[in-house]
C-alpha positions in Angstrom: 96.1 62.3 104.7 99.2 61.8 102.8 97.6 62.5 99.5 96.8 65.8 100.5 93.1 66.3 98.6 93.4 69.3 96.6 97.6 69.9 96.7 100.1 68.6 94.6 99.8 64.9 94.7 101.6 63.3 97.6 102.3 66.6 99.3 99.9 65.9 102.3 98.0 67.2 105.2 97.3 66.3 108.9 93.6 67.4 110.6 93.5 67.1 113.9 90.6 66.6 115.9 89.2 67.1 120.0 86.4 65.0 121.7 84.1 67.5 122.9 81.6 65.8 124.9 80.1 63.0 122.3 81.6 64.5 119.4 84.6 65.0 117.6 86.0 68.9 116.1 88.6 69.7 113.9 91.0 72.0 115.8 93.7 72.1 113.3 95.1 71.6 109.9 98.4 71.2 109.5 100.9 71.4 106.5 104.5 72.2 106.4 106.1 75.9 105.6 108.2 73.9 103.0 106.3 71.5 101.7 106.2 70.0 98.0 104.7 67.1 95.4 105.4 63.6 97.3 106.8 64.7 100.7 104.0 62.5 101.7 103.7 65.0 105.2 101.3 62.6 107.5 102.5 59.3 106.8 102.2 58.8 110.4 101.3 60.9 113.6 101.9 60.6 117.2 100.3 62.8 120.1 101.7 63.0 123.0 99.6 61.8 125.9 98.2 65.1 127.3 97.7 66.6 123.9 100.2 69.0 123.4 103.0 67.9 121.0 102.0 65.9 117.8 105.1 64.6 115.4 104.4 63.7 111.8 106.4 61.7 110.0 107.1 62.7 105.9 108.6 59.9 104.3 109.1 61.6 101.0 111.1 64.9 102.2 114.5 65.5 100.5 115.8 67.3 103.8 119.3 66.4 104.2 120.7 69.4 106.6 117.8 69.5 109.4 116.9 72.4 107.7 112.9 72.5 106.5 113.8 74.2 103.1 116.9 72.1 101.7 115.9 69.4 99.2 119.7 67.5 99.0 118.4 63.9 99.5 115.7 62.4 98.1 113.1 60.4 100.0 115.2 60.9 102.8 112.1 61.6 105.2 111.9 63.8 107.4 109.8 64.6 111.2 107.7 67.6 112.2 106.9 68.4 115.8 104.1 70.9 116.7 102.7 72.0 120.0 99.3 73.4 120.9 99.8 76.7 122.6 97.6 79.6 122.9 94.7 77.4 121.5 96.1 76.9 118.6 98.9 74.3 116.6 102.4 75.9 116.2 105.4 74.5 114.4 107.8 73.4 117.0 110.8 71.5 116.1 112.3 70.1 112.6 113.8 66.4 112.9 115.6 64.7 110.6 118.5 61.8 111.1 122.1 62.2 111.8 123.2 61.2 108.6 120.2 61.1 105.8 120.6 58.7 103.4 118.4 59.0 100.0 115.4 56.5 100.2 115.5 56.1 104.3 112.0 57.0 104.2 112.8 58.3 107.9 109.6 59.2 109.5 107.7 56.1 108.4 106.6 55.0 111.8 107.1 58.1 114.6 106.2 57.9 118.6 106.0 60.4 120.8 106.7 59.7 124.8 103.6 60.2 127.2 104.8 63.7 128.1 106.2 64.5 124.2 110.0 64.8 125.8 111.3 61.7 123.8 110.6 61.1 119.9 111.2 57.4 118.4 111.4 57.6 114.5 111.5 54.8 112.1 113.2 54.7 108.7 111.9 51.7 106.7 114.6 52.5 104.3 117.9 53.0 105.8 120.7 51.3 104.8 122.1 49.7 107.9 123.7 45.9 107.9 124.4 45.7 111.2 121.8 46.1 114.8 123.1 47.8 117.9 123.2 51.5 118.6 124.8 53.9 116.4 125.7 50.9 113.8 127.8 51.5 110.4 126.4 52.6 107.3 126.2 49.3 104.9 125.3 49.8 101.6 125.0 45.8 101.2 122.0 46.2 103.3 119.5 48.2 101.6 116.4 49.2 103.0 117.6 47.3 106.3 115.6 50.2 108.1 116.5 51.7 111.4 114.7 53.4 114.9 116.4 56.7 115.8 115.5 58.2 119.4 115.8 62.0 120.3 115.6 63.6 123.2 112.9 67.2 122.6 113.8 70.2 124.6 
């Protein structure tokens, strides 16, 4: 729910639901420690395939350090990792991109491997001219976009 309801515009909020027999029930709600107005936190989920790690993409966080409550670069997007443990949805990990760029959007399409080991974020924004792995920054490409892969302890 990128809108996030009753929060500050854009802000955002996941639910997360479990099948219980023939029905669904919420079992969390999730929103960032350091959140604010157009982080856009839910943009896109993935859950891992036995349920226990979720990552949520926020396209609109200004993260630029890897650290949750620095807002250096706008837009540059950001991923949050939980995991259920002790019945209940815990913040996890913090995952932003080598080298955030303003506008990356990083966090705009996220997957999760089957066991939640190996995240795959997207960054319909970044400003890369060139494919490969690792490739050069290019500011004659905007919004090229780029896939960044990370290994989760």
């Amino acid at each position: 729910a990128p809108d996030g309801g009753a929060l500050p515009t854009g802000q955002g909020l996941v639910f997360v639901y479990a099948r219980r027999d023939n029905s669904f029930l919420r079992n969390g709600l999730l929103r960032p420690a350091f959140s604010q107005r157009n982080d856009r936190f839910g943009h896109s989920v993935s859950l891992s395939s036995d349920g226990a790690r979720l990552a949520v993409g926020a396209t609109g966080d200004f993260s630029g350090t890897g650290d949750p409550a620095d807002d250096s670069v706008v837009n540059a997007g950001a991923v949050h990792v939980y995991r259920f443990l002790e019945a209940r949805w815990q913040p996890f990990g913090f995952v932003t991109p080598p080298a955030p760029l303003p506008d990356s959007r990083f966090g705009s399409h996220v997957a999760l491997s089957g066991d939640g080991l190996t995240l795959a974020a997207g960054a319909i924004g970044h400003s890369t001219g060139l494919g490969g792995v690792n490739p050069p920054l290019m500011e004659s490409a905007p919004t090229s976009g780029a896939a960044f892969v990370f290994t989760l302890p």
